[in-house]
N, C-alpha and C positions, 0 to 999 in steps of 0.2 A: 744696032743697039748692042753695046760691051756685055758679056757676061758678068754674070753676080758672083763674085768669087769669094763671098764672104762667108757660107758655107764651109769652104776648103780651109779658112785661117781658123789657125790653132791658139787660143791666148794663151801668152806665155807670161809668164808671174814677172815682174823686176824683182830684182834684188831687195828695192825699199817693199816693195807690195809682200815679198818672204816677210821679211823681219816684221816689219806689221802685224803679220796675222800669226808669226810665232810670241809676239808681244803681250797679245793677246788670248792665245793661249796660256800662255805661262800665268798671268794675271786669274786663272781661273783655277788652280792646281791649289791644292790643298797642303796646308803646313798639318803635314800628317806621314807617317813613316810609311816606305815602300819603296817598288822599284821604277824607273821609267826605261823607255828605251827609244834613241832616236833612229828616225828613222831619214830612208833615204828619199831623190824622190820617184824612183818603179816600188816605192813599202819595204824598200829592203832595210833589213836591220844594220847598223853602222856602228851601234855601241850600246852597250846594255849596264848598271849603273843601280844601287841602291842609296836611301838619302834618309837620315831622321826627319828631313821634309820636306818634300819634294816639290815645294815652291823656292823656296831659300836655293838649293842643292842644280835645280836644272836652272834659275836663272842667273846662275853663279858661270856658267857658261857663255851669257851672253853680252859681261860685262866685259868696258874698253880697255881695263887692266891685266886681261889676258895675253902672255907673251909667248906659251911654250908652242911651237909651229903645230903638234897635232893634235893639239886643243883648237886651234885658230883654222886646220883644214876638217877638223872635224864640224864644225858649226859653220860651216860654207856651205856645207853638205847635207844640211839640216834639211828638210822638207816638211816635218810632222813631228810629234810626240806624242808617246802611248804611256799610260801610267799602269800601274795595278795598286793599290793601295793594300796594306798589311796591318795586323791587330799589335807590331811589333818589331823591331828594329833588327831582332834576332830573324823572325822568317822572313825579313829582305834580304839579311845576306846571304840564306838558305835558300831562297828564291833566285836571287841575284846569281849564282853560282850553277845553279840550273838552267839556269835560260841562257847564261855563256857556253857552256856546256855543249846545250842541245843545238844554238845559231852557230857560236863562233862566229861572233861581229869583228870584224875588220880592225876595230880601233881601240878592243880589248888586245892589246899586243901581246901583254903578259902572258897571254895561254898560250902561244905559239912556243914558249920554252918551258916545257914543264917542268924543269930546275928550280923555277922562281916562283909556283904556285906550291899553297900548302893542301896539302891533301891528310886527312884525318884516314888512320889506319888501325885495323887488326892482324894482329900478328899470328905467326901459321905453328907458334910453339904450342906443344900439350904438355898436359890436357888444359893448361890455364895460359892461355891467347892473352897477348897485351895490348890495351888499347891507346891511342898515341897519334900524335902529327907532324907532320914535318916536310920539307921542301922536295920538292919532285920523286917520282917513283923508284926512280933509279936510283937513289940516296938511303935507302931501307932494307930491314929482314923482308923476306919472302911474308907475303900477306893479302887481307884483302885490301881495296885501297877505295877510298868514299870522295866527290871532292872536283874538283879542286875548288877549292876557297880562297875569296879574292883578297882575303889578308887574315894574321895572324888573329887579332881579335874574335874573327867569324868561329876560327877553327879552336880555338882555345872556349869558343862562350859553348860551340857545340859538346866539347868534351868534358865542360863542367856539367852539362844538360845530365850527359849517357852516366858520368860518376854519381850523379843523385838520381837518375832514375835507375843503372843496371849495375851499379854497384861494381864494374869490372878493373883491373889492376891497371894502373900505368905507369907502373917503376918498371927499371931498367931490369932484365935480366940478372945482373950482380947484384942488384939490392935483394930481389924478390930471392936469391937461394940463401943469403945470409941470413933472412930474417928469423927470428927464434919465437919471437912473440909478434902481436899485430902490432903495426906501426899507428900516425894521429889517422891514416884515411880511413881507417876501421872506426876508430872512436869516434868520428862525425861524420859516420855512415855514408861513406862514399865508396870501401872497398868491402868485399864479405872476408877477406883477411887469406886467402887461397894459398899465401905461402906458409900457415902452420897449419893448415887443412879443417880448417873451418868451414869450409865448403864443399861436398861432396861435386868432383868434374863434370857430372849428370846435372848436379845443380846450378852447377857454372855452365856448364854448354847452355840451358836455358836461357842466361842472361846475355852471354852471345848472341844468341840466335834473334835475341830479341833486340838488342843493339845494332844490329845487321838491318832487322825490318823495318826498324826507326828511321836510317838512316837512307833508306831508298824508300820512305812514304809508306809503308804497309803499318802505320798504327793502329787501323780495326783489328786487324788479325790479332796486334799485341790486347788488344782492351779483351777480346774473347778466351783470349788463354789466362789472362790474369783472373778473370772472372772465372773458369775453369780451376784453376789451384788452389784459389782464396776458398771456395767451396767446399773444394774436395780436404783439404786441408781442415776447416773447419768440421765436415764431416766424421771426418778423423781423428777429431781432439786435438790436433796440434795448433794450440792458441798461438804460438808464437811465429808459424809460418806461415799464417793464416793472416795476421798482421801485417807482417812482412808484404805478401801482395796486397794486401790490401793499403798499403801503402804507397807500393808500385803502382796502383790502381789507381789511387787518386792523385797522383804527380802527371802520369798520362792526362789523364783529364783536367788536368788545370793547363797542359801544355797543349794541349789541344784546343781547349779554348783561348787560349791565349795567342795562338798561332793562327787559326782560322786565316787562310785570304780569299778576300772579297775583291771585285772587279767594281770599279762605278764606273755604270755604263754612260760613255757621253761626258768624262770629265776632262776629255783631250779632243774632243770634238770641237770643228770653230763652226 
């Protein structure tokens, strides 16, 4: 009597039975903003990706009019996809940039040269740091450096965020000592004016500091110091800096809610 060896087989997927059930998947993704990430098939990460929809965007992928070769072995390669969906196009690419980051997916190639990624930076001048972006680390003054962000849009929508929420400079060092009076970013409230000393340094490091926490996720900490100054300031009669965070204060919160991500559990499952 032959042994039952059907125990020992392993099914192995074809090719047609892949595409199928990634067909299928995709058919289920939501025309809604955020990030995917395809994966391999041991769940390794292969390429990580943000999309204003991420039905449009990953099945954009799988069409016959794809010619460039590591798009074409990229989705050979496909086994699965993972989605996270976002409240906003703006924290997918803040998202998106993170999680290249932290995997370093194989078929994100661009980070293997940090030349060609933008990285959003503070600069290491006093007592008034410049805030700014620009292409690889090694291209810059001495600084902190945030990032790298997977195109210029991402890094440019962040630094309009930090100009209306912290108010910090990002003219060039030869602007910023010329200046005699505020320039337009003061009059529509994006700079506090730090080149004709509108600003006490003390009050500018705070905005710093607080541009720094934004910028690696510590917003709580920011919401509790705002609410600490808007008080104390109040306390103290000064109605107009009391405004002032309290303005700061409700920019936070609306970015905050506006940013929120959520996971929907089971939206890449087949």
């Amino acid at each position: 009597m032959g042994a039952d060896n059907s125990k020992n087989t392993v099914e192995v997927e074809s090719k047609d039975d892949r595409k199928a059930r990634l067909k299928h998947l995709i058919k289920r993704l939501p025309n809604l903003p955020g990030v995917y990430k395809m994966l391999g098939k041991n769940g390794d990460i292969l390429y990580v990706g943000k999309a204003k929809s991420l039905k449009s965007r990953v099945n954009s992928y799988f069409a016959k009019t794809i010619d460039h070769p590591k798009t074409r072995a990229l989705v050979a390669r496909i086994h699965n996809i993972e989605t996270i969906i976002t409240r906003s196009e703006t924290e997918a690419l803040l998202l998106e940039q993170n999680l290249i980051k932290e995997y370093r997916p194989p078929y994100n190639v661009l980070l293997r040269d940090d030349k060609s990624y933008l990285y959003v930076f503070i600069s290491a001048d006093k007592p008034y740091p410049r805030l700014a972006y620009g292409r690889g680390k090694g291209n810059h003054q001495k600084g902190r450096f945030f990032g790298p962000f997977p195109s210029a849009h991402a890094a440019k929508e962040t630094l309009v965020l930090m100009q209306k929420m912290f108010q910090m400079r990002q003219c060039t060092n030869t602007f910023f000592k010329q200046r005699k009076r505020p320039c337009l970013e003061y009059q529509i409230k994006r700079c506090r004016a730090p080149c004709v000393g509108l600003v006490s340094p003390e009050e500018y490091l705070e905005d710093v500091n607080n541009t720094i926490r934004f910028l690696k996720g510590d917003s709580s900490d920011i919401h509790s110091a705002l609410i600490e100054k808007m008080e104390g300031a109040a306390e103290a009669l000064d109605f107009e800096k009391a405004v002032f965070y309290r303005d700061q204060l409700s920019m936070l919160r609306e970015v905050q809610a506006r940013q929120a991500v959520y996971t929907v559990q089971g939206e890449a499952d087949v």
